[in-house]
C-alpha positions in Angstrom: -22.5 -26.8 17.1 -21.1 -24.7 20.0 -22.3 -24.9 23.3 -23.0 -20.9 22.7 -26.8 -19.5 24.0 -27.4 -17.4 21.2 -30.7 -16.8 22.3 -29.6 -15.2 25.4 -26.7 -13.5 22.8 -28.9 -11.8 20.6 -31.3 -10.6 23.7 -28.5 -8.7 25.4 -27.7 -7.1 22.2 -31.0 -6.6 20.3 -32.3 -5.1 23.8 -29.4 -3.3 25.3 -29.2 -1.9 22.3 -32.8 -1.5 21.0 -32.6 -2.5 17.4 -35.5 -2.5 15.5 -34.7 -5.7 13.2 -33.0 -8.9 14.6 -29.7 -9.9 14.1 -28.9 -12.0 11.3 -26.8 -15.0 11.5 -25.1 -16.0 8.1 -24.1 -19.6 7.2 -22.3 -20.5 3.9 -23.0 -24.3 2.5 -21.1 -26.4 0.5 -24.3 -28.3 -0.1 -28.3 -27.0 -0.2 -29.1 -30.6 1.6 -27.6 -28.9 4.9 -30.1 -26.3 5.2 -32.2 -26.0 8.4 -35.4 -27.2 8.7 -38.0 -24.9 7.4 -35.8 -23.2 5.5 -37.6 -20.9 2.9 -36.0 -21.1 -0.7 -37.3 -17.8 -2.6 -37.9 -20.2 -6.0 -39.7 -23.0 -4.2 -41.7 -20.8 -1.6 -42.0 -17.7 -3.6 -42.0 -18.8 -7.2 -39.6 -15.9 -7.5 -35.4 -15.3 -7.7 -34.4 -12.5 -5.6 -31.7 -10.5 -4.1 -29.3 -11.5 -1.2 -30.1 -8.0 0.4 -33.5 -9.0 0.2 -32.8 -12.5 2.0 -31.5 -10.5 4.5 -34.5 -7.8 5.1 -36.5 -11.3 4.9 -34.1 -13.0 7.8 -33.9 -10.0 10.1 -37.7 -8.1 9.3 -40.0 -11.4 9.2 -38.0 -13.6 10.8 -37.7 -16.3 8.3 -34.8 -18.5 7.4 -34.0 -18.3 3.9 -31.9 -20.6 1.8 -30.3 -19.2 -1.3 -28.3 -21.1 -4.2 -27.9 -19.6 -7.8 -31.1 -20.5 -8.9 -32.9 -18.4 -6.2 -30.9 -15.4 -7.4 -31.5 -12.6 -9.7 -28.9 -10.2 -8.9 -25.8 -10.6 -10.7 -23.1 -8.5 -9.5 -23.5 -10.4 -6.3 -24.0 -13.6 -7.8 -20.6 -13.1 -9.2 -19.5 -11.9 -5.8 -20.2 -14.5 -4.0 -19.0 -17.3 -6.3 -22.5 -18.2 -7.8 -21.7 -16.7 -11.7 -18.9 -19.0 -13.1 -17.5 -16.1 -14.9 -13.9 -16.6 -16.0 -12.9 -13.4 -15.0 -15.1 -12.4 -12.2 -13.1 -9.1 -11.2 -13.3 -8.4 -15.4 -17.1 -9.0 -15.5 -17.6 -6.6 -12.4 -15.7 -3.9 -13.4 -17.1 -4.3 -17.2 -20.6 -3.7 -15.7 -19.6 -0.5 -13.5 -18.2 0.9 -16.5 -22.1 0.2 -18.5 -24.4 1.4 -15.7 -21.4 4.7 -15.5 -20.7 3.3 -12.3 -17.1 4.3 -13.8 -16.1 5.8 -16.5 -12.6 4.2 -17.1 -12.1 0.0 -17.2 -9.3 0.6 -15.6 -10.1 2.2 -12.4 -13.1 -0.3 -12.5 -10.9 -3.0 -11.5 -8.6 -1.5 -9.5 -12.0 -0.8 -7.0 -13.3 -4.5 -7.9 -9.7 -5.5 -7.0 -11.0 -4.2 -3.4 -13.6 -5.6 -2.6 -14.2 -8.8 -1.2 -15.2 -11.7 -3.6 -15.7 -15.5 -2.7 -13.8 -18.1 -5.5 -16.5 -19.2 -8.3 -18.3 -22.7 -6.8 -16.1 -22.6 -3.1 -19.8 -22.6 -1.5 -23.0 -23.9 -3.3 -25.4 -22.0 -0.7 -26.0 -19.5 1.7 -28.7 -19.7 4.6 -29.7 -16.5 6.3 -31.8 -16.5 9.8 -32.6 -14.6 12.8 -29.4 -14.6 15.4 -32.1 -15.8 18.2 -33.4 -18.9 16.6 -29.7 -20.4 17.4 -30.1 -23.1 14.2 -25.8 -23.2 13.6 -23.1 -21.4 14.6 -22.8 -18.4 12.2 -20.2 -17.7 9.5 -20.9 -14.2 10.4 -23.3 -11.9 11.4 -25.1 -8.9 9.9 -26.5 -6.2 12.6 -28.6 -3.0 11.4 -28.4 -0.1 13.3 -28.9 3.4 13.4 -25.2 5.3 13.1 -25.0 5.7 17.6 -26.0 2.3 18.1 -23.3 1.1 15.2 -21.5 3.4 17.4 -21.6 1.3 20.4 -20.5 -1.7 18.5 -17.8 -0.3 17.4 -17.1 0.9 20.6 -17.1 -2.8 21.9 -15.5 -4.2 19.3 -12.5 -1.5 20.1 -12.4 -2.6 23.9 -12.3 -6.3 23.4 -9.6 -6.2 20.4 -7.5 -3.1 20.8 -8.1 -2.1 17.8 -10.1 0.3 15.6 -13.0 -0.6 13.2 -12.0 -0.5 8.9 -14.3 -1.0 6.4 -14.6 -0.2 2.5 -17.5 2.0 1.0 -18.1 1.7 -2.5 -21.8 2.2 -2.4 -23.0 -0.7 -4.4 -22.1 -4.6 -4.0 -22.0 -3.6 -0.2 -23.4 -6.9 0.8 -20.0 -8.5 -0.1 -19.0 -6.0 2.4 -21.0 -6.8 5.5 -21.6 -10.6 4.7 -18.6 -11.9 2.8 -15.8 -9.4 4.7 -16.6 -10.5 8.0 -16.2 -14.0 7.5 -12.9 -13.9 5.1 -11.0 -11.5 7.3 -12.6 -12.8 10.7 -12.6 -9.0 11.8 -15.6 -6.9 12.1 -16.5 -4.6 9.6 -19.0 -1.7 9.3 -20.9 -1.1 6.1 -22.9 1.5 4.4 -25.9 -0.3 2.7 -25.5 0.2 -1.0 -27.8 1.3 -4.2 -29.1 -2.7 -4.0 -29.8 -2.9 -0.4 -32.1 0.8 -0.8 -34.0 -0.4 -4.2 -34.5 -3.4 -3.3 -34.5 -4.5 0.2 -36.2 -1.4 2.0 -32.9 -0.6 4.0 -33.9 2.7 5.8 -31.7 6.0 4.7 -30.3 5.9 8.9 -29.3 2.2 8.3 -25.5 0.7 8.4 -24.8 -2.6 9.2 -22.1 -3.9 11.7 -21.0 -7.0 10.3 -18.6 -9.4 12.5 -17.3 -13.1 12.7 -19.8 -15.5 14.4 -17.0 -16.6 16.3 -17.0 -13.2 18.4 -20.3 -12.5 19.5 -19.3 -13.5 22.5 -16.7 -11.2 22.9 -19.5 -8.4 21.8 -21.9 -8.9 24.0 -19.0 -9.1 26.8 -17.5 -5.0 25.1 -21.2 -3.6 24.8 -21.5 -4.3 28.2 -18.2 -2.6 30.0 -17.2 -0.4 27.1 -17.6 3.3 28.7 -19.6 1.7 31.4 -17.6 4.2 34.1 -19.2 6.9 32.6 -23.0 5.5 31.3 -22.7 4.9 27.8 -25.0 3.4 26.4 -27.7 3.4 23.6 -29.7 5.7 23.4 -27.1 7.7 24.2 -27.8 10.6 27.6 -27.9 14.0 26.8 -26.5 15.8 29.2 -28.5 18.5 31.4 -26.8 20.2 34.1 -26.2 23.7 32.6 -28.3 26.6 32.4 -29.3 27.9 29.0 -29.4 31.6 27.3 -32.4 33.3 25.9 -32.8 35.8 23.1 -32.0 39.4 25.2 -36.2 40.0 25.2 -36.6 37.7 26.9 -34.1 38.3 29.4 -35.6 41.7 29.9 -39.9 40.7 30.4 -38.0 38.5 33.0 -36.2 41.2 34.4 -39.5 43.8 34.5 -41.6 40.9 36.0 -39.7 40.4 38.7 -38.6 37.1 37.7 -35.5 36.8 36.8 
């Protein structure tokens, strides 16, 4: 464990920024016996398997810390994502799917979009705890952020002052939690993500959601962009509209003015 406040991380982020869900730190386990204490497993505390999107609406809407391993799962395209479905062919299985729910309508092109995407190796991690950023219980693999698309804005904004770069990320609309949980931590570069079919069914992600996902290892750095980035001229979220000009009316009104003497 860092010596990293990450209560005082997520405050200066969650407030200068407003967000209405918390930030979600993202660990992946080779071993269930290493989650945190009081960590909610959707079988044992729910009686029910569930999505990973919904682990996350779970972590970053009620707070909880939730602890998932295969047998807490129901989806499978991400169980096969992440490494949970011991498939033989796990790009094979994905695209064979897309091509039955007419996600595609050629194998071929199937796989060269699976062959995207980012996938963990079948059985490299056995579990996967999700909690708010604030509670500070481990030092995050990565880190899931819900926004609105100006205060992703600002992120990205932050991100580009701090690396010198600008933000990439890959839209497939499905899967997408591959994209903000998985990407981030494989690549170690920020990512921004638009919440797929899964995340809107299923986890009650809003229509004016996408998710900023980074490396745990950079929230520092962050915080530290969200708070120069554009400072010289005050941006910031929500963003100022600006005032100083003088606006036009329809000509009627330009002429009642005019006859009353006011204008």
């Amino acid at each position: 464990m860092t010596d990293v406040n990450f209560r005082e991380i997520n405050d200066f982020i969650s407030n200068g920024l407003r967000l209405k869900t918390f930030p979600v730190a993202v660990k992946f386990l080779k071993d269930e016996s290493d989650f945190p204490e009081k960590t909610r497993q959707p079988l044992l505390a729910l009686q029910k398997r569930i999505t990973i999107c919904q682990a996350v609406t779970m972590a970053r809407v009620y707070g909880w810390t939730v602890g998932l391993t295969k047998e807490d799962l129901i989806c499978v395209p991400a169980m096969i994502a992440f490494g949970f479905s011991g498939s033989d062919d796990p790009q094979g299985s994905l695209a064979s799917l897309f091509c039955e729910v007419n996600f595609h309508d050629d194998e071929k092109r199937a796989r060269e979009e699976v062959a995207s995407m980012n996938l963990l190796d079948n059985d490299k991690w056995k579990a996967i705890v999700l909690a708010p950023l604030a509670k500070g219980l481990y030092e995050p693999d990565s880190v899931a952020i819900y926004g609105n698309p100006a205060q992703v804005m600002r992120m990205i904004q932050a991100w580009a002052f701090r690396k010198g770069e600008r933000l990439f990320g890959t839209f497939g609309g499905k899967v997408e939690c591959s994209e903000y949980l998985i990407a981030p931590f494989t690549s170690q570069v920020a990512r921004v993500a638009i919440p797929g079919m899964g995340d809107r069914v299923f986890s009650m992600t809003q229509d004016d959601e996408m998710v900023f996902g980074l490396p745990g290892k950079e929230l520092q750095e962050l915080a530290h962009g969200l708070r120069e980035a554009g400072n010289k001229i005050g941006a910031r979220y929500p963003v100022t509209f600006y005032q100083n000009f003088q606006p036009e009316f329809p000509k009627p009104y330009k002429v009642l003015g005019e006859e009353l003497g006011i204008l």
